[in-house]
C-alpha positions as CSV (number, residue, x, y, z in Angstrom):
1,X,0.0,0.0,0.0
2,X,1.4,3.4,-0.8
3,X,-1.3,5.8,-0.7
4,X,-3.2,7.2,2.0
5,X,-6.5,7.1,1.7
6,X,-6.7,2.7,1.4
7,X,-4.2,2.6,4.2
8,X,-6.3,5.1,6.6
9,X,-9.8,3.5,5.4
10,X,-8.5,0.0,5.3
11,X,-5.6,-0.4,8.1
12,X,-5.8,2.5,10.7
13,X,-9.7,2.9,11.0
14,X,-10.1,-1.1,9.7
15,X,-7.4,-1.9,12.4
16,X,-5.7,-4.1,9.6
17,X,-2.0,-4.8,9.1
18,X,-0.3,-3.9,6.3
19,X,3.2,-3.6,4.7
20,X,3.7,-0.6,3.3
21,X,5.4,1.0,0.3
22,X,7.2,4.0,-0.2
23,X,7.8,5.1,3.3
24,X,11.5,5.3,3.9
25,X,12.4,6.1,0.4
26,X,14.3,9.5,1.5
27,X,15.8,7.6,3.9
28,X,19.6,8.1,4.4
29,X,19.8,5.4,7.0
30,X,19.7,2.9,4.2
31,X,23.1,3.9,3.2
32,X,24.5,5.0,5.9
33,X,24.0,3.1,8.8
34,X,25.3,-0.3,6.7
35,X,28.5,1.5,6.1
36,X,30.0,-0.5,9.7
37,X,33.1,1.5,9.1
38,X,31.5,4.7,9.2
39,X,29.7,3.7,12.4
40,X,32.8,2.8,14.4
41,X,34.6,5.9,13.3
42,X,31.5,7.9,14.4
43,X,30.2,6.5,17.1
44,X,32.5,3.7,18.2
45,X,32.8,5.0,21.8
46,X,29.1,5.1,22.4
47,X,28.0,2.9,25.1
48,X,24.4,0.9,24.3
49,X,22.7,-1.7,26.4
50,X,22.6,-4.9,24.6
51,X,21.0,-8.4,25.0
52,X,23.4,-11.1,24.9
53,X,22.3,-15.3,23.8
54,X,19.5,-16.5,22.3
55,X,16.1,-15.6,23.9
56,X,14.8,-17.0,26.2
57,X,18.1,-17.5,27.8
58,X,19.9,-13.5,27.7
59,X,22.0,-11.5,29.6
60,X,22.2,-7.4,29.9
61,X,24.9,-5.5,29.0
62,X,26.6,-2.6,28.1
63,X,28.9,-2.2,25.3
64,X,30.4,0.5,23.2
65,X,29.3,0.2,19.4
66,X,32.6,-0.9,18.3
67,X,32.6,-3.7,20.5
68,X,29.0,-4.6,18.7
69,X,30.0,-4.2,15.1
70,X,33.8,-5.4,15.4
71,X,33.1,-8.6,17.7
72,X,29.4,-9.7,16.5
73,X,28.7,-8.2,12.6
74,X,32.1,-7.9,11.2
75,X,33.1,-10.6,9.2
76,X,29.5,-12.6,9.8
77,X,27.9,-14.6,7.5
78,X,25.3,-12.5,6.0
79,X,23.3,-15.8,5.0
80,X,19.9,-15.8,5.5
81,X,18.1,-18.6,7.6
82,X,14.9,-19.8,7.3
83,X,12.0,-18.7,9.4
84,X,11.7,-21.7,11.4
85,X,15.0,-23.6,10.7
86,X,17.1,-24.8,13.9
87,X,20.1,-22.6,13.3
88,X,23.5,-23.6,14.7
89,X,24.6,-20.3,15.6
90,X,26.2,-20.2,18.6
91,X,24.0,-18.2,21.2
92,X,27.6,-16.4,22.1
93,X,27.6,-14.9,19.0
94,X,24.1,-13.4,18.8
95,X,24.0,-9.8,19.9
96,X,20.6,-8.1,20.3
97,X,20.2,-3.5,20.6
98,X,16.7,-3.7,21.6
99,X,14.4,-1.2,21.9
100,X,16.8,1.5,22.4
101,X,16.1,5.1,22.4
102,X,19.5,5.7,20.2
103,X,17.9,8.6,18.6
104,X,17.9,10.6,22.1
105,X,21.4,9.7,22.8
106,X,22.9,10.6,19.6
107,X,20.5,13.0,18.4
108,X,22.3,13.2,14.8
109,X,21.2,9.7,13.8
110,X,17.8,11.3,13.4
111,X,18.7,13.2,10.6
112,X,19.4,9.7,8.5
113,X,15.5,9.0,9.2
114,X,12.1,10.4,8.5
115,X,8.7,10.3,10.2
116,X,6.8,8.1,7.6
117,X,4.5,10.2,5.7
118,X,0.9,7.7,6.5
119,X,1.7,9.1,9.9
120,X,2.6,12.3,9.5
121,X,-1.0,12.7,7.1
122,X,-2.6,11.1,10.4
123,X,-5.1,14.0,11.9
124,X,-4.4,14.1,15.6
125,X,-1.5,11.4,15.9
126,X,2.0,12.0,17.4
127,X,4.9,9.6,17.3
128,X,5.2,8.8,21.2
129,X,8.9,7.2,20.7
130,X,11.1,6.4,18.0
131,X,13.7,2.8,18.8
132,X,16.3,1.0,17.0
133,X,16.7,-2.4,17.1
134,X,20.0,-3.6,15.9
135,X,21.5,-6.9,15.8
136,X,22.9,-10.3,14.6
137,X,21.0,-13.1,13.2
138,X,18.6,-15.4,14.7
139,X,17.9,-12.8,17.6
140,X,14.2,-13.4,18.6
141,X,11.5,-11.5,20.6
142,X,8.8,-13.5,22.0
143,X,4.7,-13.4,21.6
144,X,3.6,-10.2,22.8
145,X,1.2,-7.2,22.0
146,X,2.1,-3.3,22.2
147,X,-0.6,-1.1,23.7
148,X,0.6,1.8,20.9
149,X,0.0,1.7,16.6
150,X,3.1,0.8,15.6
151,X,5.4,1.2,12.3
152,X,8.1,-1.3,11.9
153,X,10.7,0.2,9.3
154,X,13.0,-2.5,8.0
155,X,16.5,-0.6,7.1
156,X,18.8,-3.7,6.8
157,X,18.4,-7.1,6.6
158,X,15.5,-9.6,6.9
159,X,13.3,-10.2,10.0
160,X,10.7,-12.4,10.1
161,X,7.3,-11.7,11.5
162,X,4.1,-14.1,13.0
163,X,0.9,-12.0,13.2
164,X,-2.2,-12.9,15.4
165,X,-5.3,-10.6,15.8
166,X,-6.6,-10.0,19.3
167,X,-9.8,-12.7,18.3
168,X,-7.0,-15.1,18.6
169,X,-6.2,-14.2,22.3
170,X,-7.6,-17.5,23.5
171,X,-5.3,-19.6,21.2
172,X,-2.0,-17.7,22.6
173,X,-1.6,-18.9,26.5
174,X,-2.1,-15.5,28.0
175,X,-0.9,-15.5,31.4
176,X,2.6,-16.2,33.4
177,X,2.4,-19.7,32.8
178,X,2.4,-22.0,29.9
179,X,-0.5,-23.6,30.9
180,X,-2.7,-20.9,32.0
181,X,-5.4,-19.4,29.3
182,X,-7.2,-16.2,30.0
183,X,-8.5,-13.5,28.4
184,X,-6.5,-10.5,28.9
185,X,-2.3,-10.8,28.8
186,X,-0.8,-9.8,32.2
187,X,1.7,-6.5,32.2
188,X,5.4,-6.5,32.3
189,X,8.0,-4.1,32.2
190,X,9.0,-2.9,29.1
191,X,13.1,-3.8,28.0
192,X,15.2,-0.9,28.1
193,X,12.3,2.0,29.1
194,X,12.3,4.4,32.4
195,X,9.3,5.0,34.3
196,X,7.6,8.5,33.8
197,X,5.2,10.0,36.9
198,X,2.5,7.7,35.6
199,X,4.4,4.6,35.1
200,X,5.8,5.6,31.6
201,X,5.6,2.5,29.1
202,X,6.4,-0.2,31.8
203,X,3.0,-1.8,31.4
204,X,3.4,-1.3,27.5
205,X,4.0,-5.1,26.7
206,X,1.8,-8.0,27.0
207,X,3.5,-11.5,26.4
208,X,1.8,-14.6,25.5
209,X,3.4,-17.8,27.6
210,X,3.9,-19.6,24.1
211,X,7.0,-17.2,24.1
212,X,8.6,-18.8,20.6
213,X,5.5,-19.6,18.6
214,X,7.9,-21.1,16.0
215,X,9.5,-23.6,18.1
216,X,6.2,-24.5,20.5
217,X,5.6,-27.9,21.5
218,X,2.4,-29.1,19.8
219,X,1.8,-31.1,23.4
220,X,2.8,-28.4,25.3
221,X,0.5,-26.0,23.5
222,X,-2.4,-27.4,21.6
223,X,-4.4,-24.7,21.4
224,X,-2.0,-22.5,19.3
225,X,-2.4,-25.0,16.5
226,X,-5.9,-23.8,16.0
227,X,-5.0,-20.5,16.1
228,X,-5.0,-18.4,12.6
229,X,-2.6,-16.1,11.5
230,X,-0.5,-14.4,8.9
231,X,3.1,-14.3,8.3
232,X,6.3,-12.0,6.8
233,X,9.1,-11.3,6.1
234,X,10.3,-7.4,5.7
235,X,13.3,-6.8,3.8
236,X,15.2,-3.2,3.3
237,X,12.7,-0.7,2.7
238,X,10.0,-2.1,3.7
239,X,7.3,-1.0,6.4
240,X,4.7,-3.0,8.5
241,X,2.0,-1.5,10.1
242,X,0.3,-3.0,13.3
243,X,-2.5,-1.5,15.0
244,X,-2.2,-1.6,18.8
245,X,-2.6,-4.9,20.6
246,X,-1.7,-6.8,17.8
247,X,0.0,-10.2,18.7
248,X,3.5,-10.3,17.3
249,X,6.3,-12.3,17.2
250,X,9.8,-11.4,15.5
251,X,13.1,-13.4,14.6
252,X,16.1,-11.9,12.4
253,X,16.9,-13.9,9.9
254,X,20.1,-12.5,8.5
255,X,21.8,-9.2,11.0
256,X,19.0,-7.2,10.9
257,X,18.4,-3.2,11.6
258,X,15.1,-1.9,12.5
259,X,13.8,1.5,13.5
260,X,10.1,1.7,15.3
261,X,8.0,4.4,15.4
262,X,4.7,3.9,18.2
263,X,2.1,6.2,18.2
């Protein structure tokens, strides 16, 4: 979709996904953020939080953005893997900026993106935050919902992406344990956000107790087998759109940049 009037009559009023066309075309990103060299020499000493392993099984920590491009990108295979193939990447080796508010520490990087224009032509909507997410292959986030619209720009690389609508809700194990089914997904705190006065976005996330939908156990989960849903996979360029509360699960499938705009 690259026109406005379908995507605001079909998708944001029809609460529809979509992938979109023609939204980061002005984008300098594209070039400039897969130049590694140019990010080291730039901003090389910068210090981001990254997650560390494959999910569920991650550690937090913080390292400089050399450290991320020299010891997990650089010299990488850039092969893509299937959505649901068992890769044997080393979980030391995957590397995961998630969620970060990069555009607030290094205000420049802004410059290299632009608010898409569906949402700029949106009467009445502001962009509440901007992330990146930036990292290796086979990084993975697990079932969960946003309470915000969201745009997912793809800049680099390929990501894969499982899509459930909130009618599925009683498919998707909502609650803290696998087992447990309920209506309404409990609240937990948010990755890498800081509370506000009123909480900020620390109840932003709901997550599903399937966690990684594409490696489930049929016995441990039957219910998810009868639950429908639709699938993608965003390459450079393009844009999904999710309305809020829209079930989600992510895995990179080659190193993978993303930016994020909720609102």
């Amino acid at each position: 979709i690259n026109d406005s009037s379908p995507f605001v009559e079909g998708c944001y009023k029809g609460r529809r996904c979509a992938v979109l066309e023609d939204q980061q075309h002005s984008w300098s990103a594209h070039h400039q953020w897969t130049d590694l060299e140019w990010l080291v020499r730039e901003h090389g000493h910068r210090w981001v939080p990254v997650e560390l392993g494959r999910w569920p099984t991650v550690r937090e920590d913080l390292i400089t953005v050399s450290h991320m491009v020299q010891r997990f990108l650089l010299g990488r295979s850039t092969k893509s893997i299937a959505p649901g193939e068992a890769t044997r990447q080393d979980p030391v080796n995957i590397a995961y900026i998630a969620q970060h508010a990069l555009f607030e520490q290094i205000p420049s990087l802004r410059e290299h993106i632009l608010t898409p224009a569906l949402i700029a032509g949106l009467q009445g909507v502001s962009v509440r935050d901007v992330n990146l997410w930036w990292g290796t292959a086979d990084t993975r986030t697990p079932l969960h919902y946003d309470t915000y619209d969201n745009f997912l720009c793809q800049v680099a690389g390929y990501k894969y992406v499982r899509l459930y609508e909130q009618t599925q809700t009683p498919f998707l194990y909502v609650g803290s344990s696998a087992g447990k089914s309920a209506d309404t997904a409990p609240e937990v705190p948010d990755r890498n956000a800081d509370p506000d006065a009123n909480g900020g976005y620390l109840n932003q996330i709901n997550i599903s107790g399937v966690g990684d939908v594409l490696t489930a156990s049929p016995d441990k989960f039957p219910l998810l087998q009868e639950a429908a849903y639709t699938e993608v996979i965003l390459g450079p360029g393009d844009t999904l759109y999710m309305p809020a509360k829209t079930w989600h699960y992510v895995r990179s499938l080659t190193p993978s940049m993303s930016v994020n705009f909720w609102f």
